[in-house]
N, C-alpha and C positions, 0 to 999 in steps of 0.2 A: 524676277520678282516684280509685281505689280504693285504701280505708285498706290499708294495711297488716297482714295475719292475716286480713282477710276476704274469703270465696270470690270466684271471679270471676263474672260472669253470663255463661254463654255464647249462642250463639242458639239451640242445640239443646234448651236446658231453659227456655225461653220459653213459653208455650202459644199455640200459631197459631191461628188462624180459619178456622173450615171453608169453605171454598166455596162458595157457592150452587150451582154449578154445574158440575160438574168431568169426570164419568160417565155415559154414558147410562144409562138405567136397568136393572137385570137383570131377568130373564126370568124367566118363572114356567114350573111345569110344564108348564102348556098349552099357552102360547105354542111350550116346543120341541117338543111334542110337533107341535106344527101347521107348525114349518117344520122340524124335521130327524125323518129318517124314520128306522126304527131298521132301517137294511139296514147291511150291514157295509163299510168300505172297499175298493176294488180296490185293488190292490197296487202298480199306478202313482200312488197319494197316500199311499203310507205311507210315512213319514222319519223316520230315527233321533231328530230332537230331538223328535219328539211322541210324549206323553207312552200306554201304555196304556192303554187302559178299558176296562170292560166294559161291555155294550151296556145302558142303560137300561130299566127295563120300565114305559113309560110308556101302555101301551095299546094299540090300534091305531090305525094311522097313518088320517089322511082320507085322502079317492081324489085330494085337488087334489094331496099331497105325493108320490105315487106316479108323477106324472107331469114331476119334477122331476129333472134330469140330476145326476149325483156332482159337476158342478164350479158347480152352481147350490146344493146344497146345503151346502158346505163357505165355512167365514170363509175372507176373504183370506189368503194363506200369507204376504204381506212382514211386516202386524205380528208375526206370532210371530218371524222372519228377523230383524229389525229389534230386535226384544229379545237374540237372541244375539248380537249385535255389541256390544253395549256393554259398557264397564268396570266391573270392578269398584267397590263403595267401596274395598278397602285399594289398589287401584289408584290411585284419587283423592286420599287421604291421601298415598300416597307421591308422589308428584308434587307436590302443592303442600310437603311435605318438602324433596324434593327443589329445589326454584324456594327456599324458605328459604332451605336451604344454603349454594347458589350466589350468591344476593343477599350471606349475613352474609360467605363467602368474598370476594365481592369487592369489599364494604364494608371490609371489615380490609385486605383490600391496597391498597386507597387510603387509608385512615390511616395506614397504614406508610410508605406513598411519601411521603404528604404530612409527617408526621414524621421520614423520613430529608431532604427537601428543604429544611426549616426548618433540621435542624442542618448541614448541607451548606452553606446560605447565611449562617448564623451562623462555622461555622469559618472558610469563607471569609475572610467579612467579618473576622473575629480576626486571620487570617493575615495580609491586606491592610495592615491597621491596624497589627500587629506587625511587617514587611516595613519599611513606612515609617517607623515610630518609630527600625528600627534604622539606618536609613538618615539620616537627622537627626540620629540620636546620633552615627555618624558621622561626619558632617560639622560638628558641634558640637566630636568630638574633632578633627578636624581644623583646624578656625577657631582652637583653643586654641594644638594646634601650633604653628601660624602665627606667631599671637602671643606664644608662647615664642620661638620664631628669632626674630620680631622685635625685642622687647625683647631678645632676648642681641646681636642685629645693633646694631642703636640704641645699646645699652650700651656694645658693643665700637667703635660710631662715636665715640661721644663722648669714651672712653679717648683712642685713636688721632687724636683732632683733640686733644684737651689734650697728649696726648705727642710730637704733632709741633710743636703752638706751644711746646713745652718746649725744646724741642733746638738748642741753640746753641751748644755747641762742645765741645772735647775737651781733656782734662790727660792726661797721662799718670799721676800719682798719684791722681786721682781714677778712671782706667778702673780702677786696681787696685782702688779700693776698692767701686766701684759692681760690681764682678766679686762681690764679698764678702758686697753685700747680697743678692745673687741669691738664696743659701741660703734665709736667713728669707722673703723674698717667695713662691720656691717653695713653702716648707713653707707658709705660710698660703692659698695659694691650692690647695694641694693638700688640706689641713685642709676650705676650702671645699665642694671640690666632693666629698670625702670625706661632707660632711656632707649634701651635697643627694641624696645615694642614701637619707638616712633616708625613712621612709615616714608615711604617712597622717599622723596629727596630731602626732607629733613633727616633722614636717618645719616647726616653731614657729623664728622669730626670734630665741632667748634670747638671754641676754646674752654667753653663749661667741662665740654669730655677731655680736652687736654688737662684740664686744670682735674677736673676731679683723677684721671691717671695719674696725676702728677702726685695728687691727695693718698690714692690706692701706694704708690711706690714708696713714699715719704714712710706710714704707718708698715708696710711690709721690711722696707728697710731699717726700721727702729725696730723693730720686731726680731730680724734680722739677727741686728746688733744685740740684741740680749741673748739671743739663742744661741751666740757663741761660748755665754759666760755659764751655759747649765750644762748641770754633770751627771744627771738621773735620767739620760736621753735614750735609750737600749728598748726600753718598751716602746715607744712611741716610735722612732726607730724600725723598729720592725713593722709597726702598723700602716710608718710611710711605705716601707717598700712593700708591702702587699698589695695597697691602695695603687703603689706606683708596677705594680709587675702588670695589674689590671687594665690598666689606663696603659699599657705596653700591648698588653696583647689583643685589647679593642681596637688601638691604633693599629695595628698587623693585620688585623683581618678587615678593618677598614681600608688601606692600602691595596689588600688584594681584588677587594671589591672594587674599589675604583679603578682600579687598572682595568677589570671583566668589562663593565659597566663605558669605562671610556672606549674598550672597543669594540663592546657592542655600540655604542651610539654613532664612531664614524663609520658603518658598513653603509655600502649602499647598495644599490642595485646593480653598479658596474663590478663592486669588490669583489676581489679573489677569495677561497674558501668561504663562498654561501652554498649552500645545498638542502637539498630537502631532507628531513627530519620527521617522517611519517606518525603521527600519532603524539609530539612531543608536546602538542598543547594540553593534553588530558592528563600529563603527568607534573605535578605538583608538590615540588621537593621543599617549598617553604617552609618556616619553622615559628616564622613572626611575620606581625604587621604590623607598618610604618611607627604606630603609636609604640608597641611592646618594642619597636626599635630603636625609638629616640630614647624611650625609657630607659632602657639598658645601659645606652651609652651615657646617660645623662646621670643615673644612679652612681657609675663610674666614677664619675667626675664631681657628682656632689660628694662622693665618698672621699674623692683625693682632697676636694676641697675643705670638706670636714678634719681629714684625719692632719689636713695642712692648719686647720686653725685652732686642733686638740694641740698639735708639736709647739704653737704659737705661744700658748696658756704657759709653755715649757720656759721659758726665756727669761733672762736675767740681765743684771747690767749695774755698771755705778750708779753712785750719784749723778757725775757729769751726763752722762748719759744720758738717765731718764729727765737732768732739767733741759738737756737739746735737745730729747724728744716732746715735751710737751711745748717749748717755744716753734719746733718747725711743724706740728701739730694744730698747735694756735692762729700760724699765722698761713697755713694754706686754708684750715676753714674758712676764714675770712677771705681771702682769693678769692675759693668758689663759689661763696654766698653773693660775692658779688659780679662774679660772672653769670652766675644763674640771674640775675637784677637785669644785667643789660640784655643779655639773651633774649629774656623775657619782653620787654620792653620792644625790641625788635621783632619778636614775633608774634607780637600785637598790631603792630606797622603795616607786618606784612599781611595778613588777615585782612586789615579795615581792607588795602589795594587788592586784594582778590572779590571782595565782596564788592567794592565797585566795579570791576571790570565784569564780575561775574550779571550783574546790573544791565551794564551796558551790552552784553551779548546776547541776553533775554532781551532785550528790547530790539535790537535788528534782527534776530531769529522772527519777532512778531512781524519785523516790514516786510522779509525774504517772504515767510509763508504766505503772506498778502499776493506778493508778487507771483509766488508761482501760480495761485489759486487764481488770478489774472488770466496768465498765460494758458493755463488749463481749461479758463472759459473759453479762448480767444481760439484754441485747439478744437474745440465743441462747436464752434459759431462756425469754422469754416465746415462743416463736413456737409451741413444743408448748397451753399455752392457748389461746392465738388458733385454731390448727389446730382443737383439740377444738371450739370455740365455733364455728365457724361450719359445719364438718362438722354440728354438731348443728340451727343453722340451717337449713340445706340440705336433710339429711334432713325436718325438719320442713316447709318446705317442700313435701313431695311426699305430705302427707296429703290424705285422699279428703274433696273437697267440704265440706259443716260443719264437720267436723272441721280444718279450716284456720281455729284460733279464735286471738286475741288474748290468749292468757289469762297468767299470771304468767308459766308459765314462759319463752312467746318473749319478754316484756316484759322476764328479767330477761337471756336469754341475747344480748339489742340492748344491754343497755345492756354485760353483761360484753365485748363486742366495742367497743363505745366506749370502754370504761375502758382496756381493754388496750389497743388503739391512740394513746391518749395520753398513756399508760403508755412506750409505747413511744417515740412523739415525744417527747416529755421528756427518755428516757435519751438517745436520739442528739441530742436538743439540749445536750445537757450533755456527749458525745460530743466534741460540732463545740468546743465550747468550750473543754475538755481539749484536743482537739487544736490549739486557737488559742493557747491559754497551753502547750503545747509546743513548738510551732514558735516561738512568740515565745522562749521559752529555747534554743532549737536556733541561731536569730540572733545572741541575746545571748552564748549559749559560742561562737559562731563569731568573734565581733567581739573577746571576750577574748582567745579563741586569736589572732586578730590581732594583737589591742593585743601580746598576751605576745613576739608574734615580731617588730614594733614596736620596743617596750622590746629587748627583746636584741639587736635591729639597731643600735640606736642606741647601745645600750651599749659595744659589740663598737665601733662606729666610734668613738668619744668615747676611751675605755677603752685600745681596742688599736692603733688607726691612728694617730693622731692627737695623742693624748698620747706614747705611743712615739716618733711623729719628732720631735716639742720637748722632747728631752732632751737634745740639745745645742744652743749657741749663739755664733755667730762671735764670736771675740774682739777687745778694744778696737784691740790693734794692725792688726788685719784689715779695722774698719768705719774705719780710721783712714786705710787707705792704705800702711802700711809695709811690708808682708808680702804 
């Protein structure tokens, strides 16, 4: 391999070895004078490609060459023929030029091919990869589904099996009053599910939602306690167990569904029994969709819920009874009004500290993009150096022979080309990194702006829903039965 700055060897500037033998030998005076005679051509051997002469004066001819015919006296005419047939050298040159060309031509288009076919096989394979994934995640959010109707199904079975062993007869003063507790059980169960539209990490168990369950179980357990005491419970009775055989057999084929569904979702590509299934995409055995499927189960279950707070209306109870129902009534409202007080308070707190922070990360987002907009010039500025340094490479390159020396100046103008290119990599490393503590800040105001609409969601329901409807509260005579 030849250094670097030093001529090439070519074959041309080699010194050859003469040949022993290559030429017949040339002729001397004599000789032509004894075999070509100095008479002039006829006119049928003279042709444009031979050359004029004039006629020698080598003496006089012997009498053996006078007796020699003009086509006995003349060389062969194909070697001279045989010389005008052939190419040129710039002919040669360009030809093997030409065969270069065509080889680096379709050497580059098979690196291209081969280059567009690796990223071809990579996006592919990305695509494939990403297809799948979201198809898993789908089916993961689906399995979860599931298991939300399930548990609200199971939950709402268990209500409706405790509220149908509840039911055991009817008072007349007790319907009035268990009419009474409707109010606050409404409002708590409406407080509830008010509160499960909150989002991401406030959707937390605090003590407002301990307190208002605690509220929900207080009013179902007084409820409870009267539905032991009624005696006209056979119709309703029945309407629980139909509401409850429905809310049984949504749950059952929920169950079977999530079992399907959990194992479709762990298959993978290395799994046992996958196989092809020709044509099963175009078949379409559906019957609902997602919306007509939550409805279903949800109609379910307002129906258990309904037919659970028709059985409720059913309830009876002493005196004692409904005065410890409205004292432990009284005093958990009060609880949660003031849980929901501090609650709130606190997530007002938390609010203001997200909006500062959220402040503060808009403000170094503006310094980074300064920065990298910097380095991006600074990326732009080298490329005129680089340009010069290797133009002057190149040029030097094309010096004659010796003069293609090694000397300081390409020595320093290789390494100025190495300095600046890693000059170069550096800034775009430093580039990728700005942009990675970017985008990391870009995530982090997104997640705040989150949180921020989070916090105000929550505040908005705590604040304005929710506290708003426990501003009033049925009164003693009312949880009593007399009104």
């Amino acid at each position: 391999m030849e250094l670097l700055g030093s001529p090439l060897r070519t074959p041309y500037t080699q010194p050859r070895s003469t040949p022993t033998k290559f030429l017949p030998p040339i002729p001397t005076a004599s000789s032509l004078q004894n075999r070509f005679p100095p008479s002039p051509l006829p006119n049928s051997f003279s042709s444009p490609w031979m050359p004029r002469v004039t006629k020698p004066t080598l003496g006089p001819a012997p009498r053996s060459s006078q007796r020699l015919t003009p086509r006995e006296a003349l060389p062969p005419i194909s070697h001279q023929t045989a010389l005008s047939t052939r190419y040129t050298p710039g002919d040669w040159y360009r030809s093997n030029l030409s065969n270069y060309k065509r080889s680096e031509t379709a050497r580059h288009t098979a690196e291209c091919l081969t280059a567009d076919s690796s990223r071809l096989i990579q996006d592919k394979y990305q695509q494939t990869r990403k297809t799948q994934a979201e198809s898993t995640k789908n089916l993961g959010q689906r399995v979860n589904d599931i298991m939300f109707w399930k548990s609200e199904l199971r939950c709402e079975q268990d209500k409706m099996v405790e509220e149908t062993n509840a039911l055991t007869g009817m008072k007349e003063r007790l319907e009035r009053a268990l009419a009474n507790t409707e109010a606050p059980l409404q409002v708590t169960q409406e407080c509830l599910l008010l509160r499960e539209k909150r989002m991401g990490i406030d959707l937390v168990c605090d003590d407002v939602e301990k307190q208002l369950f605690v509220e929900l179980d207080i009013i179902r357990s007084c409820q409870e306690r009267m539905r032991r005491h009624l005696e006209q419970a056979e119709a309703q009775l029945a309407s629980n167990r139909l509401a409850q055989h429905d809310v049984e057999r949504d749950l059952a084929n929920k169950q079977a569904a999530h079992r399907i569904d959990e194992q479709c979702q762990q298959l993978r590509n290395t799994s046992t029994g996958i196989s092809y299934f020709r044509g099963v995409e175009r078949v379409d055995a559906t019957i609902s969709v997602p919306e007509s499927w939550a409805n279903f189960t949800d109609k379910n279950i307002l129906r258990s819920q309904s037919e659970r707070a028709a059985s409720a209306k059913l309830r009876d109870s002493i005196e004692n009874l409904l005065v410890l129902t409205d004292k432990q009534m009284q005093h958990q409202f009060n609880c949660v009004n003031l849980a929901f007080t501090q609650r709130i308070a606190e997530m007002a707190d938390a609010k203001r500290k997200i909006q500062a922070q959220l402040s503060k990360t808009l403000q170094e987002m503006f310094h980074l993009e300064r920065s990298i907009e910097a380095i991006q010039k600074a990326i732009r500025d080298k490329g005129f150096p680089l340009k010069v340094a290797q133009t002057r490479l190149d040029k030097r390159i094309r010096r004659p022979k010796m003069e293609l020396c090694r000397d300081p100046a390409q020595l320093r103008l290789v390494s100025e080309v190495c300095e600046i290119n890693e000059t170069i990599q550096s800034l775009q490393q430093r580039l990728r990194d700005s942009e990675d503590v970017l985008q990391r800040l870009v995530h982090n105001k997104s997640a705040l702006e989150h949180e921020l609409v989070v916090k105000s969601t929550s505040l908005f329901i705590d604040q304005e829903k929710c506290l708003a409807m426990r501003k009033t509260f049925p009164s003693t005579g009312r949880l009593l039965g007399y009104v």
